[in-house]
N, C-alpha and C positions, 0 to 999 in steps of 0.2 A: 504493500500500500504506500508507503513511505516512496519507494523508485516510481511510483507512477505517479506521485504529488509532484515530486521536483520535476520528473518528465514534464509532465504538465505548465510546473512554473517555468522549465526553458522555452517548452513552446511558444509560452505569449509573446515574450520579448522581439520575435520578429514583425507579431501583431501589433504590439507596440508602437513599434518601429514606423509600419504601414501606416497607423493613426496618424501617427505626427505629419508623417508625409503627407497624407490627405488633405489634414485639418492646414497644413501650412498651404499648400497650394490653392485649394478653394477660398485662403483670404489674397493672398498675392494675386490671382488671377482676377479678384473682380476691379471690373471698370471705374478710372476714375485717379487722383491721386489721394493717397491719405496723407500726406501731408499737408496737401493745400486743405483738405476736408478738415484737418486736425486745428490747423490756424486759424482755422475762418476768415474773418477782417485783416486779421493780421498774416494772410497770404501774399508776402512781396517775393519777388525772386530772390532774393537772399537768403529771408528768413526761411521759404521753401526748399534751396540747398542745403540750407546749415540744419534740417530738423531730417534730409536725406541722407546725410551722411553721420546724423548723429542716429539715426535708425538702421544705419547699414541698406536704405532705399535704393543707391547709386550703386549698389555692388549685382552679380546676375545672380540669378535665383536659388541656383547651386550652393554659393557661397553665403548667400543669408539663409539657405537651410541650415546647412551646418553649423555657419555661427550661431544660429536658435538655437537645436538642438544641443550644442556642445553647452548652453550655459543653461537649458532646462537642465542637463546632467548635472551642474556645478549646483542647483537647487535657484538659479536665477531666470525667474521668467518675464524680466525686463518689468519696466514702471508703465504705472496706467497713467497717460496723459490728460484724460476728464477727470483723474482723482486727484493725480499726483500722490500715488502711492505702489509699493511695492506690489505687481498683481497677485503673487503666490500671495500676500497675506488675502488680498480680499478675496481672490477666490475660494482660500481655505475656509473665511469667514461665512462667504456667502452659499458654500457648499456644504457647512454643517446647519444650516437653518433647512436647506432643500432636501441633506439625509432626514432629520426629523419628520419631513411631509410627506416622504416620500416612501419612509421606512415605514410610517403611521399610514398610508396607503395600502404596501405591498403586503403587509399586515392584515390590514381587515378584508379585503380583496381575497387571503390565504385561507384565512378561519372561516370567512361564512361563505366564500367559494366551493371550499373542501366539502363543508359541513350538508351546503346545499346541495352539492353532487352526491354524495354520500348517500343522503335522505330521496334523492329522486330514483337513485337507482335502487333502493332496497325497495320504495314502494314505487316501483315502477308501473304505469298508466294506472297508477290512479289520482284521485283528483288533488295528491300536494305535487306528485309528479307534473303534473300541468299547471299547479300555478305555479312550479318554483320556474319551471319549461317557461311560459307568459311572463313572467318579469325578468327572468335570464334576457329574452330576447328583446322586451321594452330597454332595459339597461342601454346591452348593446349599442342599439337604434338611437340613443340620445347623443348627440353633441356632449364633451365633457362639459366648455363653455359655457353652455346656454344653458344645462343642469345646473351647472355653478349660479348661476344669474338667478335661475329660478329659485334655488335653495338660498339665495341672499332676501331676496325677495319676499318669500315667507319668513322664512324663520331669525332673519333683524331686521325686516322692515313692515311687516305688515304683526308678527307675535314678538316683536323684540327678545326675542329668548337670548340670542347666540351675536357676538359680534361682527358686522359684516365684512371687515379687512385686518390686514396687519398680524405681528406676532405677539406684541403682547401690550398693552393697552398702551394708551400715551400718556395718561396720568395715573398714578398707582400699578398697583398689580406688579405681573416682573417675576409671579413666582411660576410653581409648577400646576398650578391650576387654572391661572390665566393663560399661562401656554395650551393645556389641554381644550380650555374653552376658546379659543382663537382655532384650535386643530382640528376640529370638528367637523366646520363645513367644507374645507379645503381638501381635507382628507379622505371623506365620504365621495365629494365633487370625483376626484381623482382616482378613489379605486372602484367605483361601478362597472365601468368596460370591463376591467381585469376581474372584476369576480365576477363576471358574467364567462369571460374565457374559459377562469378556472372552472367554473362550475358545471358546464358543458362536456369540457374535458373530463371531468373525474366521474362526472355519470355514465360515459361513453366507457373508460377504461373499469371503474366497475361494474359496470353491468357483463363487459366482457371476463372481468377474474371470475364472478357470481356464479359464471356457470361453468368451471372446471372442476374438476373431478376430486381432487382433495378440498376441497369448500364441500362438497357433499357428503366427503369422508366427516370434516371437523362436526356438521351438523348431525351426522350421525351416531357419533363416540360421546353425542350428547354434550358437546359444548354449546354453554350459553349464546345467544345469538349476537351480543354485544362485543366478546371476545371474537367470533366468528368477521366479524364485520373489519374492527377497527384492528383486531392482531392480526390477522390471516390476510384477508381481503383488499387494507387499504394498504397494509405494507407492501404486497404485491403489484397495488396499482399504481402506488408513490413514484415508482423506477419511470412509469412514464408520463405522470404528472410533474415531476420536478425538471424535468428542463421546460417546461411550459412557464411554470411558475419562476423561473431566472428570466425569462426572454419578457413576461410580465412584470419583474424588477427595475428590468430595462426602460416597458413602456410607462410606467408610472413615473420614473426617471427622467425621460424625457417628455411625460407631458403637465410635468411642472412648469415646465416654461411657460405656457398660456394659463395653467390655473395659478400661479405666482402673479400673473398680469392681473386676473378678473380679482383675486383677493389680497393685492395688496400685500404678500408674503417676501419680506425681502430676501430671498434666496437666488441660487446663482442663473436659475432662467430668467426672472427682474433683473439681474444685473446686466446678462446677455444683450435683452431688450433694449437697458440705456447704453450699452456698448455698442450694439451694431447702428444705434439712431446717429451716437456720437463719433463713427468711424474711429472707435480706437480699437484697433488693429490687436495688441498685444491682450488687452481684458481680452476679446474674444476670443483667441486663438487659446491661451490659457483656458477660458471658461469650457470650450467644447473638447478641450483636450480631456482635460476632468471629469466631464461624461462621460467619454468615449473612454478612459481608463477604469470608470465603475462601473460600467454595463461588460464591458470585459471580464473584469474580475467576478463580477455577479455570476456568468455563463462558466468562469471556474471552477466557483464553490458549486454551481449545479453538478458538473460534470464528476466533482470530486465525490457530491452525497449519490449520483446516478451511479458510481460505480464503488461506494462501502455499499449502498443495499441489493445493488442485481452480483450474486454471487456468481453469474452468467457472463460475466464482464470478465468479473479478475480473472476466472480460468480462459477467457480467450486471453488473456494477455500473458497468463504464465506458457500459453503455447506457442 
């Protein structure tokens, strides 16, 4: 297990590698100067040179790859020009407010995903099988955005229950229960698609474990139905719900970006947002590189639980 982790952790680093690549070219490539964008008013041909060559702009693409990457390596990911601040700090800042929303997503999207697949497929067509089936698919079929909108709408503006933006109040508060109550609707907003994924999926896979032939044994030997389901049954199905639920890590990950817009969440998709309006080049390139490094790493740790629980794995791999 251990030579197939580190396998695994050499693997990425080429993947890595490719991100950077990516994520550098698709800002180098779009149309336009960032310099002059960066200056604004203060766009003369001097001051345009002088912000070219203090950016490495004037050099070919080659060599401000490199020069990037080799000081990403040194832990320097250049200064944000709309903050004026070091970007690694505020990335790190603005990507632990987005893990919280995100994690608080992939979270509840997991447990009542699971719980709901679980329950459709034991009681399959019947009538909670089809309403858990009728709101799997309303989920789905919703905008996350306009669900967001909707759920601000009720629940802090027409029952004022729940606050409708922000992380944690502007006057007072600041502890851990104002966070929770700020996390509520953002987080709900953002994990409905995904637990509607999950939910699908796990009734599909167990409905297929339900009917193999030691499931009929365990029912027979007179084990309770509960151990039946949740020892037997879901563990068997986990092997291939869990890379659903990493690729789901992913999309709750990435679609903080717009629910961090509708609710005012300062996390690193709001930050994205005033970075690509404000053309500064390095937040950006920073900010999506740091996705692209956690949704990597997410499909790791899948890959690593897909192959401790399919015992089916390790022995093709010791062959």
């Amino acid at each position: 297990m251990l030579t197939y982790i580190g396998y695994r952790l050499l693997a990425i680093i080429p993947v890595l590698l490719g991100l950077s690549l990516l994520v550098f070219l698709v800002m180098a490539l779009i149309p336009g100067d960032p310099a002059t964008a960066i200056l604004g008013n203060f766009a003369t041909p001097e001051n345009v040179a002088r912000l070219n060559q203090q950016l490495g702009l004037n050099k070919s693409l080659a060599e401000q790859y490199f020069i990037w990457l080799s000081h990403l390596a040194q832990g320097d990911w250049g200064r944000s020009y709309s903050l004026n601040r070091p970007v690694l700090d505020e990335v790190l800042e603005r990507f632990h407010a987005t893990l919280i929303l995100a994690g608080a997503a992939w979270l509840l999207c997991s447990v009542f995903g699971l719980l709901a697949g679980v329950i459709a497929a034991v009681r399959q067509y019947s009538w909670i099988d089809k309403v858990v089936t009728f709101v799997v698919l309303v989920g789905i079929s919703m905008p996350a955005f306009w669900l967001g909108l909707l759920l601000i709408m009720l629940f802090a503006v027409q029952w004022q229950w729940l606050p409708a933006s922000g992380m944690y109040a502007i006057y007072g508060g600041g502890d851990i229960r104002d966070l929770l109550t700020h996390l509520i609707l953002p987080a709900l907003t953002l994990s409905i698609v995904a637990m509607g994924v999950v939910a699908r999926l796990t009734r599909s896979a167990m409905l297929e474990v339900l009917r193999l032939d030691y499931i009929r044994t365990a029912r027979a030997k007179g084990l309770k139905e509960h151990r039946v389901i949740f020892r037997h049954a879901l563990k068997a199905a986990l092997v291939n719900i869990i890379p659903v639920m990493a690729i789901q890590a992913g999309f709750v990950l990435g679609g903080a970006v717009y629910i961090e817009t509708v609710f005012q969440w300062p996390g690193i998709g709001r930050m994205l947002v005033n970075a690509i309006a404000s053309r500064d080049i390095l937040l950006v390139q920073g900010g999506v590189l740091m996705v692209a490094t956690a949704y990597v790493l997410f499909n790791l740790c899948a890959d690593i639980a897909q192959h401790a629980l399919d015992p089916r794995l390790r022995l093709r791999n010791r062959i």
